[in-house]
C-alpha positions, 0 to 999 in steps of 0.5 A, spaced: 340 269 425 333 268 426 334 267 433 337 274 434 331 277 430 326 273 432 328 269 439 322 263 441 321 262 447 319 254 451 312 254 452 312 252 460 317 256 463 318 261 458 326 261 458 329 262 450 331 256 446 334 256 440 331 252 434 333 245 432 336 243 425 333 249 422 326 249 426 323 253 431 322 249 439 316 249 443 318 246 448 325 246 451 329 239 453 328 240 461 321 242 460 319 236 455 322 231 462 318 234 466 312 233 462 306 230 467 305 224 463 300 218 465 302 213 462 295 210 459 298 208 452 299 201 457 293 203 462 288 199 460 281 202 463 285 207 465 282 214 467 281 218 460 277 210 457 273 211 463 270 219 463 269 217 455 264 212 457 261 215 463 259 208 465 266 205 470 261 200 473 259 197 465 265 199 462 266 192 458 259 193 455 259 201 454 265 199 450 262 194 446 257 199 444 261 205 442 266 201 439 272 204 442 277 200 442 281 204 447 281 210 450 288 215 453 291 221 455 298 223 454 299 228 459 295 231 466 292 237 466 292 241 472 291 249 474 296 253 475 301 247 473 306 249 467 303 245 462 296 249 463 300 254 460 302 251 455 296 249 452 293 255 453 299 258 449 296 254 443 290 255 443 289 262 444 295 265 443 297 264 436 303 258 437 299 251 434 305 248 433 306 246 441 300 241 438 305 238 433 310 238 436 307 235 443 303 230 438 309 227 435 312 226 442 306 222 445 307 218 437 314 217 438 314 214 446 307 210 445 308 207 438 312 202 441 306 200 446 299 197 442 296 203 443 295 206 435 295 198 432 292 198 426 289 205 426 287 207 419 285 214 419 286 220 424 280 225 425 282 231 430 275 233 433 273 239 429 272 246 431 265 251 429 267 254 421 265 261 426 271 259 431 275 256 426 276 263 422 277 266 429 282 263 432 286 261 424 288 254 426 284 247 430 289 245 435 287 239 434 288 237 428 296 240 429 297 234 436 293 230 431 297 231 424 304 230 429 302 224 430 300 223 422 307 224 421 310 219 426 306 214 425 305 215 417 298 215 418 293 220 414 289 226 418 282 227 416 279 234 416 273 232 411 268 228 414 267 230 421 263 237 422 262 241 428 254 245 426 253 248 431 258 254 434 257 252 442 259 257 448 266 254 450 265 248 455 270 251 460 264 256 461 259 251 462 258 246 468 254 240 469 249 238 465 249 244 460 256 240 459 252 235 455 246 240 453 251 245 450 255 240 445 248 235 444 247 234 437 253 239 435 256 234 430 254 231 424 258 227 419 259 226 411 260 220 407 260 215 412 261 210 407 267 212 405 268 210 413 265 203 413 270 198 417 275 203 418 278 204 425 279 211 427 283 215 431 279 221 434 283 226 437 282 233 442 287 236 446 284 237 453 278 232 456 275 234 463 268 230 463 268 227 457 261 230 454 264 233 446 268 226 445 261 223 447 257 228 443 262 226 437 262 220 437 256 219 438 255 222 431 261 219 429 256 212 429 254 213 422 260 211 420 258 203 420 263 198 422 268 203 423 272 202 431 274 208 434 281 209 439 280 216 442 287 220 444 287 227 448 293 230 449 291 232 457 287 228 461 284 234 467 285 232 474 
């Protein structure tokens, strides 16, 4: 009945598929094959590690001093492929369930690698109050509550805070990447963080300069080690 009343679309190629066991699809079984997966969760200084540390040539030392244990992408991202689609049907028309559904995919086929080893914490990257009210949802926290509930890992919305309502990094280039998101972040409690190791999650990195800004602010979290996962590597 609620596929009569109410038909749901896959959100890479648009055809209709029928919910599942009681729920509605996101994606549908062909489209989820054709996923372009990178297969980082076994690439060690693979792509994604290297954007966030903006140092290839230093990548052992950078990554002693962020203390980031590892860094990975589920997917590419490229304009005009399907999965571009995809991702802007979840973060602008109404549909964060693609974010649950494609984070609890990446969990189920990379928890068999280290990838997510000893995690204790999720923390999905946070949206600006203004922007949250806007859209009604992070899609970061759905990719990042998917993975929770794979793993059975708690998601942390609390102590991490976006304090300035940046312009979208999509309309910005070069440096005004990084001028755009500086200081934009700020934390609370950090104590309540100390020795934890946190996954840090976002749905899409192109040059890697919000993840850094987040981090960054993220170092007052003493002793805590940070694994980053995005749910899109850019091309």
């Amino acid at each position: 009945m609620i596929d009569l009343l109410l038909p749901h679309t896959c959100g890479m190629c648009g055809r209709h598929i029928q919910s599942r066991n009681g729920e509605r699809a996101e994606i549908c079984d062909e489209c989820i094959k054709a996923l372009p997966r990178t297969e980082q969760a076994t690439l060690k200084q693979n792509s994604t590690e290297m954007t966030v540390l903006d140092q290839p040539a230093q990548i052992v030392r950078a990554a002693k001093t962020a203390h980031l244990q590892r860094a990975g992408a589920f997917l590419f991202y490229e304009k005009q492929h399907p999965v571009q689609r995809l991702i802007h049907l979840m973060k602008y028309a109404d549909r964060p369930e693609i974010g649950r559904t494609l984070g609890r995919l990446a969990a189920q086929e990379w928890r068999d690698s280290d990838f997510f080893d000893e995690i204790d914490i999720i923390i999905p990257i946070p949206l600006h109050s203004k922007r949250l009210r806007e859209r009604g949802y992070n899609q970061s926290e759905f990719i990042a509550r998917g993975i929770g509930e794979v793993l059975g890992i708690e998601v942390d919305t609390t102590h991490v805070f976006r304090i300035r309502n940046t312009p979208k990094q999509a309309l910005q280039s070069g440096d005004s990447r990084k001028q755009n998101v500086a200081d934009a972040f700020a934390v609370l409690h950090p104590e309540q963080m100390y020795h934890k190791h946190i996954l840090l999650v976002d749905d899409l990195i192109t040059t890697g300069e919000t993840m850094r800004a987040c981090l960054n602010a993220m170092k007052a979290f003493r002793g805590a080690t940070f694994t980053v996962f995005t749910l899109c590597k850019a091309l």
